[in-house]
C-alpha positions in Angstrom: 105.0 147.0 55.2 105.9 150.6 54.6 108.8 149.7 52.1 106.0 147.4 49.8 103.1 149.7 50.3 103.5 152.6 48.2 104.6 150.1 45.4 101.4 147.8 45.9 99.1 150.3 46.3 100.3 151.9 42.4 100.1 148.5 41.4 96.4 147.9 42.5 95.6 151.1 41.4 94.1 150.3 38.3 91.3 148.0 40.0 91.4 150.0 43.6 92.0 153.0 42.5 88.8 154.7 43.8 89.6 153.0 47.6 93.1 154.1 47.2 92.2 157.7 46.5 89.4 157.9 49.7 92.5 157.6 51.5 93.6 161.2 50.6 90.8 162.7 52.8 92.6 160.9 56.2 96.1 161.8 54.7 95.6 165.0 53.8 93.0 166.1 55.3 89.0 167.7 53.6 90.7 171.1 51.9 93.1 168.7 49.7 90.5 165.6 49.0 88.2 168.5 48.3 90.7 170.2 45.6 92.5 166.9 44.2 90.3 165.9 41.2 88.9 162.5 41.6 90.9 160.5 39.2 94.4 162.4 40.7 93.5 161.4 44.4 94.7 157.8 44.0 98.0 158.8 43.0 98.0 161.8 45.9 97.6 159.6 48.8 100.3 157.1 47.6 102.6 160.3 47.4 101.4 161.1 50.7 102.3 158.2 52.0 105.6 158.0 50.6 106.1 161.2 52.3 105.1 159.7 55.6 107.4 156.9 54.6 110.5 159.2 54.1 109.5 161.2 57.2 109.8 157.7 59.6 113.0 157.2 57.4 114.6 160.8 58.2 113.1 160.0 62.2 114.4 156.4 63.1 115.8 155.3 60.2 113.3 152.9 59.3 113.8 151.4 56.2 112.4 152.9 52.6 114.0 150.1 50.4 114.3 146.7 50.6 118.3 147.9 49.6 118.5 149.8 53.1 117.6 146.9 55.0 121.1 145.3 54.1 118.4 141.5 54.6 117.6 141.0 51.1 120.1 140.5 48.0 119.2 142.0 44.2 119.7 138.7 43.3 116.9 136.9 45.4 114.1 139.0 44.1 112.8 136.5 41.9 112.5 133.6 44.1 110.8 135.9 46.7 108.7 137.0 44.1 108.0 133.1 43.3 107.3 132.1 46.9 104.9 135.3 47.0 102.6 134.4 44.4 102.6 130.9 46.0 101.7 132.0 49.3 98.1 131.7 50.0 97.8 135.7 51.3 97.8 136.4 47.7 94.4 136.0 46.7 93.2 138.8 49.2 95.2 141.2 46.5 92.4 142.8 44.4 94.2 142.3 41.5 96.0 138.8 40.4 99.7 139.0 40.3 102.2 136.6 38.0 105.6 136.0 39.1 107.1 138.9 36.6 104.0 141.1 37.9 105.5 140.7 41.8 109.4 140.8 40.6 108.3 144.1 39.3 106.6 145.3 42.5 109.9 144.2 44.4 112.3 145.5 42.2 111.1 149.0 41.9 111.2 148.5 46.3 114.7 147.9 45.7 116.0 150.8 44.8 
């Protein structure tokens, strides 16, 4: 979850974008919700959480790209994006995604 998350969240961001950006004020904390303009707080918390994302990395090594995982080969990311928009967790995503939309989420977790 933590390697698709930041990814997910920019690409629901359009749609979610007001949900995303309440999570600044548990990220962050009041002072920085307070003084991030409303329509930059959605974009805020996803760099927050990348931070907290690099900060497990640096910590236990836990993985930031699907790359560093070693399980998952560049050339596979189209049938996994496939099989996820055919999986039936999908339609709890507040925004619909196509096959090219999800290859796109995956590939920019693959760097």
């Amino acid at each position: 979850m933590s390697i698709f998350l930041p990814y997910v969240l920019e690409y629901n961001q359009e749609i979610n974008g007001e949900r995303i950006g309440e999570l600044l004020l548990y990220l962050a904390g009041e002072d920085i919700y307070a003084a991030t303009p409303k329509e930059q707080r959605a974009a805020k918390a996803i760099q927050y959480i990348r931070a907290m994302r690099d900060e497990l990395y640096q910590r236990c090594k836990l993985p930031r790209t699907l790359t560093e995982t070693g399980k998952v080969r560049e050339d596979q990311l189209r049938q996994v994006a496939e099989l996820t928009v055919n999986d039936g967790a999908i339609i709890f995503n507040p925004k619909e995604a196509s096959v090219e939309d999800a290859l796109a989420v995956l590939k920019r977790a693959w760097i």
